[in-house]
N, C-alpha and C positions, 0 to 999 in steps of 0.2 A: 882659341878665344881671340888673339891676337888679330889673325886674319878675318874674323867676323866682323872684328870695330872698324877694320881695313876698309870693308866694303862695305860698311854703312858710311863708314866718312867720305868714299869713295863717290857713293851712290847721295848723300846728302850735295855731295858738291856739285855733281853733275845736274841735280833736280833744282839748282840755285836759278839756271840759265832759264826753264821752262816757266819760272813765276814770275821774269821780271816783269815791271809795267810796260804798257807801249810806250815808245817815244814823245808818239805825237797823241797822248792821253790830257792831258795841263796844256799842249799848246791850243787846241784844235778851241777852245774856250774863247782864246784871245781871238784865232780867228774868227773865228764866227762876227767878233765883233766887227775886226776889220772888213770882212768880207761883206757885212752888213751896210757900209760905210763905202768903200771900194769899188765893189763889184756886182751888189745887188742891183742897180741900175740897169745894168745890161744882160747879167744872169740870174734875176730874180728865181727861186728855187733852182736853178739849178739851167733854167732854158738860156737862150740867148736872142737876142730882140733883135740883132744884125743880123744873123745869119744861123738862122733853126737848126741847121746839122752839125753846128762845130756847136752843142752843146757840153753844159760837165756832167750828163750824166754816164755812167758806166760805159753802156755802148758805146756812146762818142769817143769818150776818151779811151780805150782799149782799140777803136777803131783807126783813129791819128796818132796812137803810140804818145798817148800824153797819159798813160793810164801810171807813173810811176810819181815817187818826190820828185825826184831830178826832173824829171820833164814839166810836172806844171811847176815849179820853181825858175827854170827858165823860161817858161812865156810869161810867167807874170813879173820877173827882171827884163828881159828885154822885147817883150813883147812879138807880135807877129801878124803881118796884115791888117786887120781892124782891130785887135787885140794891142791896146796901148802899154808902154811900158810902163812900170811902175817902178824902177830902182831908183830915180832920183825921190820920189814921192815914201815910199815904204822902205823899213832898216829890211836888212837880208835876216833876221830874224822873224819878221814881224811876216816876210813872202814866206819863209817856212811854215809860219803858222797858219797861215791863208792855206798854201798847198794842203797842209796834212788836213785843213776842213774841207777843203773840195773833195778830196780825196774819201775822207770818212764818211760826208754824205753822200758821195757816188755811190760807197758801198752798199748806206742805207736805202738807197733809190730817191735820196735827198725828200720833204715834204709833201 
């Protein structure tokens, strides 16, 4: 009996890790806003108005290795090429939130 409740406590604790929420589930809200504010100027859904193939959708970014947090969290801190910096403008919180929208609408195929 003993060992039964073993491996259910066992097995309870292990299944704690597969329900948590996402991370960026509560941020991606804020972003959107900011992103709205931001960024929609030059990536209106998702395109880019400078330059059509450094878009945020999927392929784009999977194809320049910006498909991760870290990577659009660094271009949109210190920017790159026409891509303006935003860390004097935006808290490092608020580029986390940005990224993890870009990111979720990538996934989505954005609007």
């Amino acid at each position: 009996m003993k060992k039964i409740l073993v491996l259910i406590l066992v097995t309870f604790v292990l299944s704690l890790g597969t329900f948590t929420l996402p991370a960026s589930a509560v941020d991606t809200v804020n972003g959107e806003q900011i992103f709205s504010v931001q960024c929609a100027g030059c990536h209106i859904n998702g395109s880019n108005i400078v330059r059509r193939g450094k878009n945020l959708k999927k392929q784009a970014l999977k194809k320049y290795g910006m498909d991760s947090i870290d990577a659009v969290t660094s271009i949109v801190t210190n920017g790159k090429n026409n891509m303006s910096a935003y860390k004097e403008r935006l808290t490092e919180q608020q580029i986390k939130e940005v990224a993890a929208y870009v990111l979720e609408q990538a996934e989505k195929g954005w609007p």
